[in-house]
Structure formats: C-alpha cells, structure tokens
N, CA, C and O of each residue as an XYZ file, in Angstrom:
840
protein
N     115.376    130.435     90.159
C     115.441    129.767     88.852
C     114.061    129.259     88.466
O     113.292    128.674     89.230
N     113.815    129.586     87.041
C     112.373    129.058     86.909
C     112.457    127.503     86.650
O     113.451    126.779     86.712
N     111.302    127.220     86.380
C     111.334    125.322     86.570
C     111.531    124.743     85.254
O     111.563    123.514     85.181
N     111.715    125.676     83.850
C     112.231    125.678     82.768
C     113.547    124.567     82.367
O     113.693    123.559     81.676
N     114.410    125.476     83.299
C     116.002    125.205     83.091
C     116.245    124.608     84.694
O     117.368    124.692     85.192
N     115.461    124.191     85.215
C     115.647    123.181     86.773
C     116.290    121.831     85.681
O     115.963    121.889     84.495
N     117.091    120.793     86.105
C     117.008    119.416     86.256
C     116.079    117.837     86.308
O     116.075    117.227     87.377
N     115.805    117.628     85.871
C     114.936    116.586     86.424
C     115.499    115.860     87.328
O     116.686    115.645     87.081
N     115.044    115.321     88.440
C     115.370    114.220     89.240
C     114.429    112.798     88.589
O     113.312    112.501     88.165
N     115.818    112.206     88.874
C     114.990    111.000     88.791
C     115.761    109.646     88.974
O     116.859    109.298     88.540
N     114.835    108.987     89.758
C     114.669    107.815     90.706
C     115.210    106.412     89.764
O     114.450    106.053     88.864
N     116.293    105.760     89.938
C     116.224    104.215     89.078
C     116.256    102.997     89.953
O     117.167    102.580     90.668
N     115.475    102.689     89.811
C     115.259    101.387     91.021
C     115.077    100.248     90.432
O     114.468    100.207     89.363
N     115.548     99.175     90.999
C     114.676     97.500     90.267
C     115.608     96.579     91.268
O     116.028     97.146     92.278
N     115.876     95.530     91.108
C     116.328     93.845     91.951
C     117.731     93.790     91.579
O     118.120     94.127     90.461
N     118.375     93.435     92.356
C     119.704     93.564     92.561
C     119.907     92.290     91.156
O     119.227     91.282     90.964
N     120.801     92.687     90.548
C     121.318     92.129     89.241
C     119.972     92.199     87.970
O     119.361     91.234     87.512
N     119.801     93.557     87.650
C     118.460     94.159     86.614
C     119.638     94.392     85.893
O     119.665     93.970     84.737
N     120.948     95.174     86.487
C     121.758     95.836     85.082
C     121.674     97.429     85.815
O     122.192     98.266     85.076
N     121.166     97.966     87.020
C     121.212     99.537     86.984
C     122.593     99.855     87.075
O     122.799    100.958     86.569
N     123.742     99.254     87.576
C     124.362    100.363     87.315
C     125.136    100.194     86.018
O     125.947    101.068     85.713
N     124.958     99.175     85.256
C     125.374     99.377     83.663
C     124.547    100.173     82.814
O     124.934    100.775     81.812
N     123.487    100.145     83.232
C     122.245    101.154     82.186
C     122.907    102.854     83.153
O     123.664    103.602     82.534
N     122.644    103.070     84.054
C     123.184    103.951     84.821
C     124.456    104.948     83.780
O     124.318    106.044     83.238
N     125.292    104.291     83.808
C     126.894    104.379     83.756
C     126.705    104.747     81.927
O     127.367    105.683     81.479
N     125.984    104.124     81.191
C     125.682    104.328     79.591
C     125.016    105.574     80.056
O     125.735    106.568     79.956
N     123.651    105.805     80.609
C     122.977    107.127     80.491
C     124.223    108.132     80.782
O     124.293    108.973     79.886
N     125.214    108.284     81.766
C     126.202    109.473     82.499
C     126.777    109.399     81.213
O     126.783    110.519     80.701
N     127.314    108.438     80.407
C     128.083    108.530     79.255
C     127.640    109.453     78.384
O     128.217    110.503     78.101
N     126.522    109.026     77.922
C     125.457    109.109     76.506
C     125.096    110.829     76.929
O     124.950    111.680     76.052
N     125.019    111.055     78.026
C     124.124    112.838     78.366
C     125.182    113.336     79.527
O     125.614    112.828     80.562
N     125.357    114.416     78.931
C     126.424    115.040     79.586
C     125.730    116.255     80.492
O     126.327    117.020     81.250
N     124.914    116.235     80.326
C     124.153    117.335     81.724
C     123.353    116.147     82.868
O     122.677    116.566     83.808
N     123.555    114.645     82.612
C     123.404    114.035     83.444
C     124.424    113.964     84.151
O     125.558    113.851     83.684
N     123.984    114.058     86.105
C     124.606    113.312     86.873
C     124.259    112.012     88.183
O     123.200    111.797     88.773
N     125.381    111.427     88.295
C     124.961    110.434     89.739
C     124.897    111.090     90.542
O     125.718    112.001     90.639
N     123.720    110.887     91.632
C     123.920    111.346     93.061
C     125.084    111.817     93.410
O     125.674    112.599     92.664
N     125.513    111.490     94.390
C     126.599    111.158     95.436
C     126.189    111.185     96.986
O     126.009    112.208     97.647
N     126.097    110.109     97.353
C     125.425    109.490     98.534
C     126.127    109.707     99.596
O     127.340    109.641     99.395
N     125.669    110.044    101.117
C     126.945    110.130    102.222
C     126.336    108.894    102.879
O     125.150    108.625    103.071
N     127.850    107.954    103.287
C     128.227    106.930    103.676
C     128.757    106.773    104.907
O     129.761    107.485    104.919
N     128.592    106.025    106.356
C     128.772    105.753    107.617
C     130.947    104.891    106.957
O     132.112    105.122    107.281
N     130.343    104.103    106.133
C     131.218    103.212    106.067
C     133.167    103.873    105.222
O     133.688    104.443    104.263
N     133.449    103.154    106.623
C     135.016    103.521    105.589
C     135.421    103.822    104.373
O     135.053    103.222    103.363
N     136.396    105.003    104.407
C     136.909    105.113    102.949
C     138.297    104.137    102.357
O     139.430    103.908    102.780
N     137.527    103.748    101.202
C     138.762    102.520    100.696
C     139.806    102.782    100.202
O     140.066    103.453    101.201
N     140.784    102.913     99.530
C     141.913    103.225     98.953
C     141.433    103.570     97.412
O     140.539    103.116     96.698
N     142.233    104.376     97.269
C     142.061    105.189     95.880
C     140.215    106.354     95.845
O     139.956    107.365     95.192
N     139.306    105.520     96.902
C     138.471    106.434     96.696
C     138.462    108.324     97.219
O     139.430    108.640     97.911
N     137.560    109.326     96.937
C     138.091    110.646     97.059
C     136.251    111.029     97.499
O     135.260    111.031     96.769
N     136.385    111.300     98.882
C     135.369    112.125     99.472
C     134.615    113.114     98.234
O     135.237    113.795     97.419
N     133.475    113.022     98.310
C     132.682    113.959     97.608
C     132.331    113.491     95.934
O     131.471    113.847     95.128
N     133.705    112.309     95.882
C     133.256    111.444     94.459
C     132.474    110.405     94.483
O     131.258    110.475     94.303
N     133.170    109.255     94.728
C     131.822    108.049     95.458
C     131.290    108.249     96.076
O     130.084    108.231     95.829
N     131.736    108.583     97.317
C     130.979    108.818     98.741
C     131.179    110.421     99.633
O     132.338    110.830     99.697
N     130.319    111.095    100.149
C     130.426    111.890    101.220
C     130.822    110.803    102.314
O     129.920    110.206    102.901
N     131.965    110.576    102.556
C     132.039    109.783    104.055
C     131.927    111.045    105.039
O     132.542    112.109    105.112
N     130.580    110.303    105.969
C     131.148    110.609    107.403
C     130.542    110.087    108.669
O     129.423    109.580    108.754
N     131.456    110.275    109.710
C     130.659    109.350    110.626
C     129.716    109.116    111.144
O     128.725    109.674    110.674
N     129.514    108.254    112.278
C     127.613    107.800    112.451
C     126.962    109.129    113.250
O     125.784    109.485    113.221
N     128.027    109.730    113.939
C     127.624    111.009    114.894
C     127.379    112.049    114.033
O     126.457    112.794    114.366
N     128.035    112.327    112.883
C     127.898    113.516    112.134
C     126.580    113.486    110.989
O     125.968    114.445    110.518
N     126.369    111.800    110.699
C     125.383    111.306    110.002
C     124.032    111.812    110.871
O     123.224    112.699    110.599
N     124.096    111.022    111.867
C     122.760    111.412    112.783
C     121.976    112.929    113.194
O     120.823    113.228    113.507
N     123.680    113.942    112.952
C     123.220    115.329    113.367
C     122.574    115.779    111.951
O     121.798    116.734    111.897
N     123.031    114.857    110.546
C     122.082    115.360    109.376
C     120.875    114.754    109.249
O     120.078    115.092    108.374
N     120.667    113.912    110.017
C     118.844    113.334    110.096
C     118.563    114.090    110.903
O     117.437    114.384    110.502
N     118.816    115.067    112.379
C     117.824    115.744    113.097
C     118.254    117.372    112.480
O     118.019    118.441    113.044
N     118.856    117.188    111.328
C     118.638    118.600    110.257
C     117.905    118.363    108.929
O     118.016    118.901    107.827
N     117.442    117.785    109.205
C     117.125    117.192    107.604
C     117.468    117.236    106.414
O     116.853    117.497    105.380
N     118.821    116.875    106.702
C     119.500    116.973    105.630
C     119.974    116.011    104.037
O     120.672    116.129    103.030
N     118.559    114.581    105.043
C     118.334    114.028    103.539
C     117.195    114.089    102.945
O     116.265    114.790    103.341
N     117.160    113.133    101.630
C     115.701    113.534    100.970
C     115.455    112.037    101.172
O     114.310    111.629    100.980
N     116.547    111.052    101.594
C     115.877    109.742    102.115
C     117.186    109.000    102.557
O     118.329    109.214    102.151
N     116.768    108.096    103.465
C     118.579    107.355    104.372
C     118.161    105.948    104.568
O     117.014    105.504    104.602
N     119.071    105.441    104.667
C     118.652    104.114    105.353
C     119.617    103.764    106.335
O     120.814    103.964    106.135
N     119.125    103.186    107.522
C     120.022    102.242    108.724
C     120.215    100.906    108.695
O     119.307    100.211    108.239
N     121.178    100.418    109.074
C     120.832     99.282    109.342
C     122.118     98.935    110.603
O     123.339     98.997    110.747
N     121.002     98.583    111.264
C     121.544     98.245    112.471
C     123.053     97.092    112.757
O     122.890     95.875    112.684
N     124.023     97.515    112.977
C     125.434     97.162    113.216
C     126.154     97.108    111.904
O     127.141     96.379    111.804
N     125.696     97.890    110.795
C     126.387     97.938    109.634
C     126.580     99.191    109.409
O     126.944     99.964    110.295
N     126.272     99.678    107.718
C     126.581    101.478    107.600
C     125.450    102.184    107.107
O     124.485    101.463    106.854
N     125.323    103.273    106.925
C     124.273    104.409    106.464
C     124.631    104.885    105.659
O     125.754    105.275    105.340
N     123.284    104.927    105.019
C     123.130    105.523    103.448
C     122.138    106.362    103.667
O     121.113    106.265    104.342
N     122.795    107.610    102.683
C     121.570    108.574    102.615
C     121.701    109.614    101.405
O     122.793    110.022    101.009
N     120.552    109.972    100.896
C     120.900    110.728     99.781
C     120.654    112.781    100.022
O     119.726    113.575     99.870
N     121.738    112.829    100.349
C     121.892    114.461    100.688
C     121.033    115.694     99.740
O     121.204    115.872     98.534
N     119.934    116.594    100.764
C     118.972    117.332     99.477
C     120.200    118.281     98.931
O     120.144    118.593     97.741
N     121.453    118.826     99.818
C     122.241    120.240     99.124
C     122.896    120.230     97.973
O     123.262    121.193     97.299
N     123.116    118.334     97.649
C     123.848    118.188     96.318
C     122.937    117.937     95.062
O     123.179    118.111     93.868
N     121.618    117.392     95.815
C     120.644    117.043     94.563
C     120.498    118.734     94.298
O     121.050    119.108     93.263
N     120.080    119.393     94.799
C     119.346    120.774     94.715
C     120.161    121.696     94.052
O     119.851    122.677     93.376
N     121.456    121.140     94.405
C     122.449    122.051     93.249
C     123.022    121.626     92.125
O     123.509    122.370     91.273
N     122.982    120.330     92.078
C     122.866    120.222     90.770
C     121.516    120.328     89.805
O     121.706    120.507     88.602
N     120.248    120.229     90.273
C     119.043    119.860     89.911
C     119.123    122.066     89.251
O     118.894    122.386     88.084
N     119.468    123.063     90.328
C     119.557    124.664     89.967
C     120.258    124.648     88.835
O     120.028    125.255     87.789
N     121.597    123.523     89.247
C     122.274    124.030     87.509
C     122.069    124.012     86.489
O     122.563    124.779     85.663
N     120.980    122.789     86.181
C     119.847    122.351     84.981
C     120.393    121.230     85.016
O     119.799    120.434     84.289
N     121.325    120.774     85.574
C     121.345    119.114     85.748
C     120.889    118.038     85.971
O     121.059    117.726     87.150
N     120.234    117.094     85.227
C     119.394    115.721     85.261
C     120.247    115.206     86.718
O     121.463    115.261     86.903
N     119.220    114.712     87.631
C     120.221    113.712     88.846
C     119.431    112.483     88.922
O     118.224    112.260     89.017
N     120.705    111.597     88.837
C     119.738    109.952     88.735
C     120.410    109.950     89.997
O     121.487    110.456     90.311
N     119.121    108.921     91.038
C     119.107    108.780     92.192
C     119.267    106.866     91.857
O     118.469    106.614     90.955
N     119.953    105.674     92.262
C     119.938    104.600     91.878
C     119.698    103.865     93.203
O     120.589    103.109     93.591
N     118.254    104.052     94.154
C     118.237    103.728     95.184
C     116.821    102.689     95.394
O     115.842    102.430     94.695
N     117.301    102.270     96.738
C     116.008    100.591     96.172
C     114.446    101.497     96.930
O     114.379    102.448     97.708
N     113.432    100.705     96.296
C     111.736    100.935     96.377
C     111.461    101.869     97.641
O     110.779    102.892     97.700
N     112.273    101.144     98.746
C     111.557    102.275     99.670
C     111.855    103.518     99.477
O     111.059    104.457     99.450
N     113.337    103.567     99.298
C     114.154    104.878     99.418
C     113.580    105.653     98.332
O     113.769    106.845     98.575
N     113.005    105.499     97.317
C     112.396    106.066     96.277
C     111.009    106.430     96.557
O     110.544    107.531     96.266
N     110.376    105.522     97.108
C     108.820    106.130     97.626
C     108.547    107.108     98.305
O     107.661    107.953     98.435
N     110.053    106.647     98.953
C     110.190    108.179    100.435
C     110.502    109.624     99.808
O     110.092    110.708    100.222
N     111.751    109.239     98.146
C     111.716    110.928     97.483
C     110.341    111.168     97.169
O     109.881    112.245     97.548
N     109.769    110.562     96.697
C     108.471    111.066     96.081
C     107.993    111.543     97.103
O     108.013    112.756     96.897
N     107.418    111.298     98.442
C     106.787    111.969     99.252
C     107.463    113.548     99.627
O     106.745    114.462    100.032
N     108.444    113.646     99.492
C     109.043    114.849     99.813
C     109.504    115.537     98.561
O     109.591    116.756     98.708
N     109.851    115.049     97.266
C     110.086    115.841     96.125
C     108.895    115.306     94.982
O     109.281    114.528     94.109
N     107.367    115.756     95.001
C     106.514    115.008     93.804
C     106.795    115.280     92.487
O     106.151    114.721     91.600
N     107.876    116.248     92.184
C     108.284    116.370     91.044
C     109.602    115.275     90.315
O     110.161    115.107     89.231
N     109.628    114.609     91.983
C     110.587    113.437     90.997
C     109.802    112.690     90.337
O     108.585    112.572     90.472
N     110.878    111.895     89.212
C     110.243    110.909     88.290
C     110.757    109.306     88.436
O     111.805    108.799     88.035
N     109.861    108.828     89.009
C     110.412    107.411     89.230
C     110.386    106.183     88.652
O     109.333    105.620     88.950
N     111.093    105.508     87.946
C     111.518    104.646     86.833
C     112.068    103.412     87.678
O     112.917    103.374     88.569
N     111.269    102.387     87.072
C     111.474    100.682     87.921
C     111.898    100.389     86.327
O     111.495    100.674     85.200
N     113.067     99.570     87.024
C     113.938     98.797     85.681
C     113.570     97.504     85.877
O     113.669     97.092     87.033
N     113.217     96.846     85.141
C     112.544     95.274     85.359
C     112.973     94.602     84.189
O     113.277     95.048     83.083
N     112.939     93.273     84.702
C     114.157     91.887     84.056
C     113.125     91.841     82.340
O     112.305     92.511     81.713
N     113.614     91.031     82.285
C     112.145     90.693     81.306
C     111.512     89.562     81.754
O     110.418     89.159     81.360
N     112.352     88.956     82.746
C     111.419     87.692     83.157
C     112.549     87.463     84.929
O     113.687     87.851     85.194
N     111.771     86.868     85.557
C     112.022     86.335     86.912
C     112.952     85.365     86.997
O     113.738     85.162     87.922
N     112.755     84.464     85.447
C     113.663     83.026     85.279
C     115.194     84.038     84.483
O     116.198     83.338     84.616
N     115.410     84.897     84.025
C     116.175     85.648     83.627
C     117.026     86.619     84.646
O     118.231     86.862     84.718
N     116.180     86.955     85.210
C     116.897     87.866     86.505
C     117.854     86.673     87.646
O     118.919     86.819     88.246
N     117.179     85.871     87.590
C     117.734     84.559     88.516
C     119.458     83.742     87.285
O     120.594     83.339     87.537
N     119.029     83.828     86.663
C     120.187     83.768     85.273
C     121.153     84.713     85.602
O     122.068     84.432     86.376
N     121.045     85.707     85.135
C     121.882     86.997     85.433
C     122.985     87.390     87.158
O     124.035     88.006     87.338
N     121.650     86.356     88.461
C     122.884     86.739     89.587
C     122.949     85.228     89.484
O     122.437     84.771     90.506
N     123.207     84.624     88.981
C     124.193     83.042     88.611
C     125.145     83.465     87.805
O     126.251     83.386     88.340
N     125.158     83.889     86.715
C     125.963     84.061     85.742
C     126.995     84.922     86.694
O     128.178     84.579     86.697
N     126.554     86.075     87.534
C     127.569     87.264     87.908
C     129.005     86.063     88.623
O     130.169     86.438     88.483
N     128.789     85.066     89.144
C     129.331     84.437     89.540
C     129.903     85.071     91.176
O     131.084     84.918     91.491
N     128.924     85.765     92.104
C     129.836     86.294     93.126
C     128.541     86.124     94.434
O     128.490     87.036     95.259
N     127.786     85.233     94.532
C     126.940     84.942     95.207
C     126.690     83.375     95.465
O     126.800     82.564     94.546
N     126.340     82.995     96.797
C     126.089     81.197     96.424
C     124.865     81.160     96.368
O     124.191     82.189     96.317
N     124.188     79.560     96.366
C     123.093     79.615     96.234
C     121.771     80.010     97.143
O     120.694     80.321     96.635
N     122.037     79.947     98.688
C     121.373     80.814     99.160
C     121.077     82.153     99.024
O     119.948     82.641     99.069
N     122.292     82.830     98.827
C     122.484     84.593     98.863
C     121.303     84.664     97.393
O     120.218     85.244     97.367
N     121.993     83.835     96.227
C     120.933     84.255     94.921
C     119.024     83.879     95.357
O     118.075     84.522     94.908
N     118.943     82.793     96.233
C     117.572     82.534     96.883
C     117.413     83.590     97.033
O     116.906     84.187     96.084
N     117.648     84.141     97.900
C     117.494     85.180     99.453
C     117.359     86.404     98.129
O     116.241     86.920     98.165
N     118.072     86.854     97.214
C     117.978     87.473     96.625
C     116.580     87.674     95.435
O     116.059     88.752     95.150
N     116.250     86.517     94.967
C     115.401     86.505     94.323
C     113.833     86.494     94.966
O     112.809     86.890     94.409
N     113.936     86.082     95.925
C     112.500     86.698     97.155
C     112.553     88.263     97.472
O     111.542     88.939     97.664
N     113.640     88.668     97.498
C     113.390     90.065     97.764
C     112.719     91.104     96.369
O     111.996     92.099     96.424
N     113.324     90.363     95.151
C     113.366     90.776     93.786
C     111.663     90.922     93.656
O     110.954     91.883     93.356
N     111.344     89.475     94.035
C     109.707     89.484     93.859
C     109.008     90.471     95.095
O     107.845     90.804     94.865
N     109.390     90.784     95.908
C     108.962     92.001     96.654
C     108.833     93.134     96.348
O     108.020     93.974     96.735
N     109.741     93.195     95.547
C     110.203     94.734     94.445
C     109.255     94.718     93.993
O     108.433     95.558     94.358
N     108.938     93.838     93.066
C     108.446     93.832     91.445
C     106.616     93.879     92.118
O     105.624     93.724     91.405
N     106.605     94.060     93.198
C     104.782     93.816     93.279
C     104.550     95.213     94.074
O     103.513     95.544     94.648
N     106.008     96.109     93.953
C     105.619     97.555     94.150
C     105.796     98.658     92.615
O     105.835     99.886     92.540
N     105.864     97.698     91.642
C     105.792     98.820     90.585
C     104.934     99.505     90.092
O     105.235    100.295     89.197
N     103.396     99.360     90.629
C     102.400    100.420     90.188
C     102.265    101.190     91.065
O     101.079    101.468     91.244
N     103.212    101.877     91.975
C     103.943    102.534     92.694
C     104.432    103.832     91.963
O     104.079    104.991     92.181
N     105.339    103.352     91.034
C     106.327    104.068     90.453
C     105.518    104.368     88.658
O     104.793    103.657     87.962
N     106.151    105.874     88.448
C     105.776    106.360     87.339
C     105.721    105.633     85.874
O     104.778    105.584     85.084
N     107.057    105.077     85.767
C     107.466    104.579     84.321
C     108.149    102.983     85.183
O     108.621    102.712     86.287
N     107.868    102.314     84.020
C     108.876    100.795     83.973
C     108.941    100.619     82.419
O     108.171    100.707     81.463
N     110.778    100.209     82.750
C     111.322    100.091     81.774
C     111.744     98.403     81.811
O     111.614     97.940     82.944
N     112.190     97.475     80.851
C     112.235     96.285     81.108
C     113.909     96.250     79.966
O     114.150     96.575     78.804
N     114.659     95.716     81.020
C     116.096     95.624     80.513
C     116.698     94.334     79.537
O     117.681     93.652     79.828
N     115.884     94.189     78.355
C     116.188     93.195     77.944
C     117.261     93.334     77.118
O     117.604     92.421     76.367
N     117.967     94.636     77.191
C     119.376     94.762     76.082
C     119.825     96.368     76.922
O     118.996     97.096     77.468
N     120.911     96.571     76.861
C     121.278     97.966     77.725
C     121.118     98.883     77.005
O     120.716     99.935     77.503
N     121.409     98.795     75.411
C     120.758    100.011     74.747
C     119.276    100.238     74.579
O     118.877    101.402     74.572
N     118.548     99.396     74.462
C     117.264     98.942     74.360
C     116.730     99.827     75.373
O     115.837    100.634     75.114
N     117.428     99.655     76.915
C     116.946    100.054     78.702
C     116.976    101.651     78.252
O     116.009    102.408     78.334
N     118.003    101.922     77.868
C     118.775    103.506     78.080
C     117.962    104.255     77.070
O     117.589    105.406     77.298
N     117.675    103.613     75.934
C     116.438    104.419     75.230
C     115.355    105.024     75.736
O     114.892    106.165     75.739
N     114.936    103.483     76.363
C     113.242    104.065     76.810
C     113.593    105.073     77.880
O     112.859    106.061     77.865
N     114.308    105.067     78.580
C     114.932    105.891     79.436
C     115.012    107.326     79.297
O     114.839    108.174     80.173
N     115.351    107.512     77.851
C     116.104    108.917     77.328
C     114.963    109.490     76.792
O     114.914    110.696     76.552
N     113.484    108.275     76.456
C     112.454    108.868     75.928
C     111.576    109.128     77.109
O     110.728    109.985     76.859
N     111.542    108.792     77.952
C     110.889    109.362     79.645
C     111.364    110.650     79.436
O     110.834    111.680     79.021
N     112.817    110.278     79.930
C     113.003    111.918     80.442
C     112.499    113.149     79.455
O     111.927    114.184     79.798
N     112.939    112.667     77.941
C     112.325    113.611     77.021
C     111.197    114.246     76.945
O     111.196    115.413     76.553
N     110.009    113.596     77.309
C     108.890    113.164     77.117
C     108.050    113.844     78.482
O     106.915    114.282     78.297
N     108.715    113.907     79.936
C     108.798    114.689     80.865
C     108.744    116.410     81.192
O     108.135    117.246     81.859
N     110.115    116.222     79.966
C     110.428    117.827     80.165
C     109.678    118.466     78.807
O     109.858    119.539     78.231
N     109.068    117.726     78.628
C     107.992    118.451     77.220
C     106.302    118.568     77.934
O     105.344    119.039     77.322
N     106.267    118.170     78.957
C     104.988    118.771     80.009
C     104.529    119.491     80.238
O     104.915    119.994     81.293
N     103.666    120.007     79.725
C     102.744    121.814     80.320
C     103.690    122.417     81.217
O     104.334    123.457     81.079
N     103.664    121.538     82.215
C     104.146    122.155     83.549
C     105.314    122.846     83.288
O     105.535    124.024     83.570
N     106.147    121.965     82.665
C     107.578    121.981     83.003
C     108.124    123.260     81.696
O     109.258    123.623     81.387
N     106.792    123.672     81.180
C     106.937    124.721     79.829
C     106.630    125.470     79.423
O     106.361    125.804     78.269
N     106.597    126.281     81.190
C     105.535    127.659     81.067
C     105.965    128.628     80.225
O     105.121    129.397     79.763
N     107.731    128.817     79.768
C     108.327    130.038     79.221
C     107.887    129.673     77.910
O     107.505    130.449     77.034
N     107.986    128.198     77.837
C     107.453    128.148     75.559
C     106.255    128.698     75.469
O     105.924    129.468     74.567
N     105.218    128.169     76.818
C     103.896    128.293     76.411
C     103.805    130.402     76.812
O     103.071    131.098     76.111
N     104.348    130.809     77.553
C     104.362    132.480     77.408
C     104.666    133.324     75.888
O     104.210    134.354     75.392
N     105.573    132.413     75.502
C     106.249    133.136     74.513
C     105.563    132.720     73.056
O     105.943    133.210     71.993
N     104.534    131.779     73.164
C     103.809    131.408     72.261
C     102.675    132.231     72.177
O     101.970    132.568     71.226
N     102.651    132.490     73.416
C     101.073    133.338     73.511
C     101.348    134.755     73.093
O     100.613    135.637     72.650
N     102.364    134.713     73.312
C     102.759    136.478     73.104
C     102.917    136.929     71.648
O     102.553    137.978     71.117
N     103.583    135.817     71.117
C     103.126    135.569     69.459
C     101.672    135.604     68.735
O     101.258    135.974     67.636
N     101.167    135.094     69.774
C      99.348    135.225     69.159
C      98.928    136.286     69.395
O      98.259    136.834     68.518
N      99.128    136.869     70.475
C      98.869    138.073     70.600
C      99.246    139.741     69.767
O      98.651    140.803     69.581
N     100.502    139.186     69.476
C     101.488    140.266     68.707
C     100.644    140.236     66.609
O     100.644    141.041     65.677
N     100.019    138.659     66.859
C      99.906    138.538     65.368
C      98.046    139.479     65.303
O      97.542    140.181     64.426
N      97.489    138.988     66.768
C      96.269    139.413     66.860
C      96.103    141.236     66.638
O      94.995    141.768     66.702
C-alpha cells in the first residue's frame, strides 16, 4: 500500500482529568475512518465487556511471550498490578486500511511510539491552566485529596515534557480541543511526504501540457 491511502497514527496524551477521553470519543464520533486502539490487558474481563472491543485480554504468560516477540509498539508493567500494551498487528491493520488510529496513552508510552513508528504524530492535550486542571479532578468528584495532590505533581511532570511532542492542543472547550485536532491531522496528510501520488500526477500534467 502506498503511504497515500495509509492511516495516520496518532498519539493523544496529557494529565489525567485534561478531558482525553471526551475529546477522544467526539473525534470517533465526528470521523468515521477514525479508530481507538484496542489495547491488550493482563487484567480481568468485567461483565458485559467483549475481548477484542475494550480489551485484548490475556494473561501475564501469554503477555510476556508478546514482549519477547515484539509484539508491541509500547507496554507498560507495573509490578503486582496489570499490563498494558499497545499491539503493532491491530495498529498496522487498521493504519493499511486507511484508517486514522488514536493511540490515548501517557508521555512515556508515546515517546516510546515515536522511537519505533517516526511517522506517528504526537499531540499533548493541555488544561488551559494548572489551577483549572486541579478544578476539573475536584469537580470529577471520585478522588480525595491526596489522590488529586498526587495527581497534580504528576500532571506537572507531563506538562515539562511537551516540547517533546509534535502539536499541543489546549482543552479549553471540547469542541474548541477536537478542532484543532481535526486541523493537525488535516494539515499532516497535506505534507509533501504523505503526497507523492498528487505531486506525480501533477507533474504528469506539466508535462503532458509541455
């Protein structure tokens, strides 16, 4: 497949309570050749969920035999809890079908696609302010006040890796987020690179007129 009609990948990252998976969930709405990942998971399947929709579940033994295959494009451990990892056979086939794939995974896990896919595009979603983001996991009402502490130190850890990442978008309204969003990706796939068949078929026109 030429790199024409490939997919874009691309990366959405920012501090736990930015809004990704409401900006997320509007983009899958709004573009219908967009899709979510689908991540494989160590951790139990819950009721009503369906293998291969939320989660690839599987276990830590079968997980581990896909890290010494390399079978992600980035994972994370954590020791006496579960594993996350984002599988290359589902990005890669949807990415062949011409399918956009949003990856919604935190700073490291995103630094790590870039090292192995440089054609991803990586997009930091940021609050509009620090005193706002701290608003937002108060308001969610499902954290106490340590967890929102503990949370907002990590947030500022984030936020001092964004000249890291390609594009930042700042979520001060969800349509507002999903715009600048829709004008990246646009704006992407209109790249020299990504437009060798326009730029052939243009030339062939100059030529035909020459």
């Amino acid at each position: 497949m030429d790199e024409n009609s490939k997919g874009l990948l691309i990366v959405i990252s920012g501090p736990s309570g930015v809004g990704k998976g409401t900006v997320n969930r509007k983009l899958l709405k709004d573009n219908p050749h967009m899709v979510f990942s689908v991540s494989v998971t160590t951790r139990s399947k819950r009721e009503n969920e369906v293998d291969g929709k939320e989660y690839f579940f599987r276990s830590e033994e079968e997980f581990s035999q896909m890290i010494k295959d390399g079978e992600f494009l980035e994972y994370m451990r954590v020791f006496g809890m579960f594993s996350y990892g984002t599988p290359r056979a589902f990005v890669n086939e949807q990415l062949n079908a011409g399918n956009d794939v949003i990856l919604e995974i935190d700073v490291q896990g995103g630094l790590r696609v870039k090292e192995v896919c440089e054609d991803a595009v990586l997009i930091f979603l940021a609050p509009p302010s620090m005193e706002e983001l701290k608003a937002r996991l108060v308001e969610r009402g499902t954290e106490d006040e340590h967890s929102i502490e503990r949370r907002t130190e990590v947030a500022k850890d984030e936020m001092r890796c964004i000249s890291y990442y390609d594009y930042v978008v700042v979520n001060s309204s969800i349509g507002q987020a999903v715009k600048g969003i829709e004008a990246i990706i646009h704006a992407e796939k209109s790249r020299v690179k990504r437009s060798s068949d326009l730029i052939t078929l243009l030339l062939e026109g100059c030529d035909n007129i020459c």
